[in-house]
N, C-alpha and C positions, 0 to 999 in steps of 0.2 A: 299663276303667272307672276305675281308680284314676287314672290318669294323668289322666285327665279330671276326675278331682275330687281333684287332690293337696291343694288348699287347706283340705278336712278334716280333715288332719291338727293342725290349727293348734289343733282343739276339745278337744286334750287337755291343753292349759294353763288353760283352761279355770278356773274357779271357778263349781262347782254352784250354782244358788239352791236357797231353802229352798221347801218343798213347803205348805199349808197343815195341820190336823191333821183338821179334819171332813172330808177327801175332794175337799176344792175348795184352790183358791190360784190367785193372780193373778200376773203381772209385768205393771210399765211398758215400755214400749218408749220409745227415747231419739228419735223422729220419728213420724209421722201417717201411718207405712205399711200401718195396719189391727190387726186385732183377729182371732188364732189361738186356737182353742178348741183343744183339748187334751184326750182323753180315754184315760185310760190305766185299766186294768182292777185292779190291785190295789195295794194296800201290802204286804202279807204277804211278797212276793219284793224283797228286794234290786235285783235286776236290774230292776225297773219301775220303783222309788225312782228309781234313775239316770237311766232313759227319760225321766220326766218333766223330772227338773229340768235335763236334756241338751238335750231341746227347747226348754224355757224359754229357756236358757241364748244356742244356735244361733240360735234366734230377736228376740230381743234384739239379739245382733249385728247383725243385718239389719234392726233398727229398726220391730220391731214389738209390740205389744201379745199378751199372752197371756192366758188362762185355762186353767187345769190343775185336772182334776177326775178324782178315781180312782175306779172304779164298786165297789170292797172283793168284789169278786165275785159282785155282785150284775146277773146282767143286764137286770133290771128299773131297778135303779135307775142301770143305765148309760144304758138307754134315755131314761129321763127326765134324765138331766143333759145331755144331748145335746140335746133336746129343749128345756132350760133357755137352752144355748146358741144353740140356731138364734134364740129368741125373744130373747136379748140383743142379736143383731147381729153375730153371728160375721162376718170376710167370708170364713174358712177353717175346714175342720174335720180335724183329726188324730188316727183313731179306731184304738188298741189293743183289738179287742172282745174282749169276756169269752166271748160266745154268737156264733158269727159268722155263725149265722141268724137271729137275732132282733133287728134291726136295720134290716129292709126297710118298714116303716111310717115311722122316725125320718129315715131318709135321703131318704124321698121329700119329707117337709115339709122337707127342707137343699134339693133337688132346686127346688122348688116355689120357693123365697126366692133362688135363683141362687147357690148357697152349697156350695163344689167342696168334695170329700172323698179324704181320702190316705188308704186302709188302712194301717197301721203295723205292721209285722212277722206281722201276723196276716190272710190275707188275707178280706176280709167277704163271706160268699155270700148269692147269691139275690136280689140285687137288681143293676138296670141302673145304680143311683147310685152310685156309686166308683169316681174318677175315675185313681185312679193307685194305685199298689201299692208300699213301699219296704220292705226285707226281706235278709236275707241268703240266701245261695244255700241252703235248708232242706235238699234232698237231701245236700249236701255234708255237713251237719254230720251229718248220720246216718252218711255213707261214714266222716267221719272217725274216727267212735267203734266203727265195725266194722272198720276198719283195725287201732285201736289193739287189738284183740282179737286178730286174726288175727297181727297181729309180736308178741304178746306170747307169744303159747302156738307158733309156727312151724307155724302149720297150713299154710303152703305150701310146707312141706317132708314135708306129709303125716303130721304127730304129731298125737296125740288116741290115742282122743275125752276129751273133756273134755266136762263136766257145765256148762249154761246156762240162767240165767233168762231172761227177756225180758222189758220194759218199754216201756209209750209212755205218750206224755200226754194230756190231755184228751181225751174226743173230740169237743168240740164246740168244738174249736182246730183249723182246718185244718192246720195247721202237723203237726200229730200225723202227719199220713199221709205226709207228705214227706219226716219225718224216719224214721219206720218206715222206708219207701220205700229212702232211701238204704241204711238200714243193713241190706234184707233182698236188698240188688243184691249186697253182698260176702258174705253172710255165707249164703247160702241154698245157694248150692254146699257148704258143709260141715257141713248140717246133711242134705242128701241124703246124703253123703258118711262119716256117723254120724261123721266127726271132732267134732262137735258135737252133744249128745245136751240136748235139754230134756226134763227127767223127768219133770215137770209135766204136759208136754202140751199146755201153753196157750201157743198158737204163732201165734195167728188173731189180729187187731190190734183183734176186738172184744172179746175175754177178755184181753189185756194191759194195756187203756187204766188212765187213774190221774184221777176228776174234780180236774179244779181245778187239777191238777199238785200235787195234797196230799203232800205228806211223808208226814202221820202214816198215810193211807189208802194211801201205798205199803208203809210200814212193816207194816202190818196185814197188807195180802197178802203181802209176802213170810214172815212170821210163819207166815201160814199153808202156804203151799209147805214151807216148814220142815219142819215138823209134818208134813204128810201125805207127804211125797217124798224127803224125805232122812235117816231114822233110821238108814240103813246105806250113804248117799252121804255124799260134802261137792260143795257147789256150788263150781265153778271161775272162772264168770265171771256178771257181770250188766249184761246189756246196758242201762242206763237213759240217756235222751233229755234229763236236768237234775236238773242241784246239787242241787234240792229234794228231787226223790226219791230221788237218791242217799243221801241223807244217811238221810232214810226207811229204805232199803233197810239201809245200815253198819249203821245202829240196831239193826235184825232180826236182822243173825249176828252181831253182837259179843251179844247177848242169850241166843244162842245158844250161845255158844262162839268164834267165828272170834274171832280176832287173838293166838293162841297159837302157837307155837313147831310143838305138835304138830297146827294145827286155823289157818294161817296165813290173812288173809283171802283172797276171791278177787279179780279183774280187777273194778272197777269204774267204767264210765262217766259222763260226764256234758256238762252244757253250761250254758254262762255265764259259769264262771270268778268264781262269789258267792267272797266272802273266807273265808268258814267251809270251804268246798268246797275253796279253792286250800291254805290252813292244813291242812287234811286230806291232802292230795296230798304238800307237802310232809310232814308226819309218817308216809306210808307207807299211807295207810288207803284214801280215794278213789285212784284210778288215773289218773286221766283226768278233761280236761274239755274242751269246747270254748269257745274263746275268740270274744266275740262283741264287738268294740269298738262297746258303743251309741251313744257319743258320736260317731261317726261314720253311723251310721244317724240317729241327730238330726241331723247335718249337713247328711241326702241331703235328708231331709222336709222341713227349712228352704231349700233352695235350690229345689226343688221349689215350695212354696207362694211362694215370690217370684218363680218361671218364673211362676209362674198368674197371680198378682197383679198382677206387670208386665205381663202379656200377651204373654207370651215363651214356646213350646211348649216343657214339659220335654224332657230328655234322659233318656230310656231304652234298656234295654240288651235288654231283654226282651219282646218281644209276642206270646208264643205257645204259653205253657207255663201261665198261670196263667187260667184259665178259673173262674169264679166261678160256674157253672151257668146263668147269664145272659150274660155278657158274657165276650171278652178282656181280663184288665186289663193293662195298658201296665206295667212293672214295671223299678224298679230292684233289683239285688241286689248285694250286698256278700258278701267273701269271707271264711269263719270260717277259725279255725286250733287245731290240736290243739296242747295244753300238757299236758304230765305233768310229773313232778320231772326231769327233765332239762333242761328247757326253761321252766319258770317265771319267766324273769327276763326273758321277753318282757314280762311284766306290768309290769316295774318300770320296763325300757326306754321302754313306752310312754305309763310314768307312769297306768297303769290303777292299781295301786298304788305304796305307797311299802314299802321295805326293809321300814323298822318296823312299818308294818301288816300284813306277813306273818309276824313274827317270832311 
């Protein structure tokens, strides 16, 4: 797949555009290649800041007109900007959704106007209207943060048990289950195993989920696990799906106590690779992240809607794994990668950051 699209690499020299501040923004495209509507789901995360202005960006090269609008986590009000688009004249739509079921009314009016749909890293269910899938390999990023678990503590040399939260995100993000998914393919052999002991109990992926991917709402549960499960434990590791709720989570046992000498933090995961998160990693605190080069997923979606637009059949890697409850989506995926403080300097390498901004 890489090979096939080495010329993404190119998007990391990149200079981001700016975003609008009410939830919308526009760019020019420098030719009369069409007009890419743009919907991406929040400002709140760092990591969608990027998405947007990556696709702006990707797509510009390619000499097209954009619209970029962020739904603030609102899936109503995603729905209708979406909606705002079809009726501008989109001749493309690139939808991060917030709800990835509540969408099957808006897509049939894109559907109805001849007006193709790229799900964006999140895949949209329950409707036949979405036409392609671009995303990273989701299970992988969960394998990778239950890896980082497993070499950290030597559970395959049979040490433990060790003491374990569990975390996932939204659950009205498919993405949640795949990322679950991966990370309960490594890590479920050693929770039979009691190398791995959750005190808690809450092990079922409908008692773990986090709405929204909130911080503060991870933060609050893990507060409360605190509080009811470990007054005569310390928890050793916690499995979380992203930066945001890591940070959530940190918040809880430094509140707590952890980050002492006698009460040291535990293993903590994450994914995205947000600057506060990497900052963390380096000073000792987050453990883990995974690294998701968006600007590169902006790349796949921008060559992608110019496959459609030329009338040229995309190139995917994937037809048979992503099943939207209606349809096969045709899918491309890209490959994440595990960064802790030993390896951080892949970010600078790839010019994801710069030195100083890690400092």
């Amino acid at each position: 797949m890489f090979n096939r699209r080495a010329a993404l690499a190119a998007l990391a020299s990149l200079t981001l555009s700016a975003c609008g501040q009410n939830g919308e923004g526009s760019s020019e495209g420098s030719s009369e290649g069409g007009t890419v509507g743009i919907a991406m789901p929040t400002r709140t995360s760092e990591r969608w800041l990027t998405d947007g202005k990556s696709v702006v960006e990707a797509l510009k090269g390619k000499g097209y007109k954009t619209k970029l609008v962020y739904g603030d986590d609102d899936p109503k009000a995603q729905f209708s900007q979406i909606e705002d688009l079809i009726k501008q004249g989109v001749d493309a739509l690139i939808i991060a959704a917030i709800d990835a079921k509540s969408l099957n009314g808006v897509l049939q009016q894109a559907a109805d106007a001849d007006i193709p749909v790229i799900a964006y890293d999140r895949l949209i269910l329950g409707t036949k209207n979405v036409d392609y899938y671009v995303s990273f390999d989701n299970e992988m990023v969960g394998r990778l943060q239950a890896h980082h678990i497993i070499e950290k503590f030597g559970l395959e040399d049979g040490k433990g048990p060790f003491n374990i939260e569990l975390f996932a995100g939204s659950p009205d993000d498919n993405n949640t289950k795949y990322f679950f998914k991966g990370s309960m393919a490594l890590l479920q052999p050693f929770l039979d195993s009691k190398q791995l002991v959750v005190p808690s109990g809450q092990t079922a992926l409908n008692q773990i989920t986090t709405l929204r991917w909130d911080g503060p709402t991870a933060q609050k549960r893990m507060s409360d696990i605190l509080t009811n499960w470990y007054l005569s434990k310390k928890v050793d590791a916690v499995l979380s799906p992203y930066d945001g709720i890591s940070r959530g989570v940190l918040s809880a046992l430094q509140s707590d106590g952890y980050g002492s000498d006698s009460k040291p933090l535990p293993v903590i995961t994450g994914q995205d690779a947000e600057l506060d998160s990497v900052k963390s990693i380096i000073a000792g605190e987050q453990s883990q992240t995974v690294y998701k080069d968006v600007r590169q997923l902006a790349g796949a979606a921008a060559e992608m809607v110019d496959d459609i637009l030329s009338d040229r059949t995309p190139w995917v890697d994937n037809r048979g794994d992503y099943n939207n409850g209606v349809k096969v989506v045709p899918a491309v995926l890209l490959q994440p990668k595990s960064v802790d403080k030993t390896n951080y300097d892949v970010l600078i390498a790839g010019e994801y950051f710069t030195a100083d901004e890690l400092k």
